[in-house]
LUMVO-439968 format. One record per residue: residue in one letter; x, y, z of N, C-alpha, C in turn; residue number from 1. Coordinates in pm, 1 decimal. Layout:
<recs>
REC   residuo       n.px       n.py       n.pz      ca.px      ca.py      ca.pz       c.px       c.py       c.pz   num
REC         A          X          Y          Z          X          Y          Z          X          Y          Z   NUM
...
</recs>
This chain:
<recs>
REC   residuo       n.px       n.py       n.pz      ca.px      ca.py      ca.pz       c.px       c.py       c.pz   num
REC         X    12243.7     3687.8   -13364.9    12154.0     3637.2   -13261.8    12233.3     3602.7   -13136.2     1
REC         X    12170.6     3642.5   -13000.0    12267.9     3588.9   -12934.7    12231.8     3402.0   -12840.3     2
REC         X    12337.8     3389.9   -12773.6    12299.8     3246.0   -12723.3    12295.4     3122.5   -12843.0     3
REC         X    12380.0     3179.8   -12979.5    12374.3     3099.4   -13034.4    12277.0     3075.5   -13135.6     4
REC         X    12177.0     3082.2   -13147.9    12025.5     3109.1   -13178.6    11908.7     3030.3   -13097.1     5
REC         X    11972.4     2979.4   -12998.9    11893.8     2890.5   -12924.9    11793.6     2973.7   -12813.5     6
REC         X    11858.5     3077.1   -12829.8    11720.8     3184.2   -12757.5    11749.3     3120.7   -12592.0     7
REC         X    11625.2     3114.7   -12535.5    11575.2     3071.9   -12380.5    11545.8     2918.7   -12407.6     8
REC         X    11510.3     2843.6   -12530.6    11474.6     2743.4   -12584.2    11585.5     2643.4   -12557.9     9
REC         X    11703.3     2660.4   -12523.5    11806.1     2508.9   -12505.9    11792.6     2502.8   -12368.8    10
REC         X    11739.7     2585.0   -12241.1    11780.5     2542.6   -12113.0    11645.4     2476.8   -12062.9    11
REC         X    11540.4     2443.6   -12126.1    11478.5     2363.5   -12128.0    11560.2     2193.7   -12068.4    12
REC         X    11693.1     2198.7   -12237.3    11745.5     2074.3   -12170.7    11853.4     2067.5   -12051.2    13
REC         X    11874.6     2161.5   -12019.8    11940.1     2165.2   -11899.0    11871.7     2173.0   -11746.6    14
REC         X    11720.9     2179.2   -11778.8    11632.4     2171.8   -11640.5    11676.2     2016.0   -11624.7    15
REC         X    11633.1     1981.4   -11799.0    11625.6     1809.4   -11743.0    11736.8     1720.9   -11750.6    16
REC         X    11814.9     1793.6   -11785.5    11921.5     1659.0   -11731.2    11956.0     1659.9   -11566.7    17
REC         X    11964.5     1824.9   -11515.4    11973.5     1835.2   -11368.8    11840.4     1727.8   -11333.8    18
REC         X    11751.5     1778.9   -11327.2    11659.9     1676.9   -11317.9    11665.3     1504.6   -11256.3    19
REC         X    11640.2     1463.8   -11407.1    11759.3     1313.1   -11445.3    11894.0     1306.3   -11357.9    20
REC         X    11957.7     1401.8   -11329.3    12038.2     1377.9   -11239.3    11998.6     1354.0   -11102.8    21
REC         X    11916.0     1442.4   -11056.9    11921.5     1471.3   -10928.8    11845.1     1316.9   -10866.6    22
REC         X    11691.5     1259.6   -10976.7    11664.3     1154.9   -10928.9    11758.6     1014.0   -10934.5    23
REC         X    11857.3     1044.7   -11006.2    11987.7      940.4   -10963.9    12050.3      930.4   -10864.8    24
REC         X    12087.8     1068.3   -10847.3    12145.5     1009.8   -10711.4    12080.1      994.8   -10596.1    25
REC         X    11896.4     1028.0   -10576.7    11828.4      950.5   -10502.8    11816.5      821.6   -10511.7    26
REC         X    11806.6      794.2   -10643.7    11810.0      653.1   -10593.9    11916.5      599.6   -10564.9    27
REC         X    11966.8      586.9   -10641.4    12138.0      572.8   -10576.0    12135.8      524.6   -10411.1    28
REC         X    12133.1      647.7   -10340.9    12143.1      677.8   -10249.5    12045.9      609.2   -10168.1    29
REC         X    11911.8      563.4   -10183.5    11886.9      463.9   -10119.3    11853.7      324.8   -10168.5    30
REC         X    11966.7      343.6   -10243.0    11994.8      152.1   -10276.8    12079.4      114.1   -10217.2    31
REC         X    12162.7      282.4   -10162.5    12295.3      197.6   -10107.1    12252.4      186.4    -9931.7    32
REC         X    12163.0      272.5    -9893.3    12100.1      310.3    -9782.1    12023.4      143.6    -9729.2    33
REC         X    11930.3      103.4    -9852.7    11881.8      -48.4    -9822.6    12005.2     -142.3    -9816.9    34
REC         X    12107.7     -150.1    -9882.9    12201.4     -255.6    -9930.6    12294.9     -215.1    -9780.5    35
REC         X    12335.7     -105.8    -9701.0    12370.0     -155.2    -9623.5    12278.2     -154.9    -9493.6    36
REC         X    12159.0     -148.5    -9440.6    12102.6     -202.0    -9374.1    12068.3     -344.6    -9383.4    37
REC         X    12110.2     -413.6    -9535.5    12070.6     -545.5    -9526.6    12187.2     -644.3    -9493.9    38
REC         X    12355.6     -555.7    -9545.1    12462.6     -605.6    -9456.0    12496.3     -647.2    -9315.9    39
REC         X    12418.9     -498.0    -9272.9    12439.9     -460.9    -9152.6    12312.1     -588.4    -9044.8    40
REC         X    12199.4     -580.8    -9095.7    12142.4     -703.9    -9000.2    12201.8     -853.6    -9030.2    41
REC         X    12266.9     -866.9    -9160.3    12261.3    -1014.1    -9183.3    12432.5    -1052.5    -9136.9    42
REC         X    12458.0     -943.0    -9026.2    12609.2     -993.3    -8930.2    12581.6     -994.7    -8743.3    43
REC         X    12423.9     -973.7    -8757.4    12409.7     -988.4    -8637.1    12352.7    -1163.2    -8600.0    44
REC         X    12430.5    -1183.4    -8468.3    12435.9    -1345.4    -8472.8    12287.8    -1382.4    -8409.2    45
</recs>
């Protein structure tokens, strides 16, 4: 068999971890996006 026997059937889990990934580093990305806009106003005098 080839692919192991996993056929077309294992990249199922590889949609979703890209997936799972990709909404990480959105958020990520705007936690760090809020966290420094909240630096950034709380040094203005």
């Amino acid at each position: 068999m080839m692919g192991g026997g996993f056929g077309m059937g294992g990249w199922w889990a590889m949609g979703l971890l890209l997936a799972v990934g990709l909404i990480w580093v959105i958020i990520r990305g705007v936690r760090a996006a809020g966290d420094y806009g909240i630096q950034k106003n709380s040094q203005e005098p």
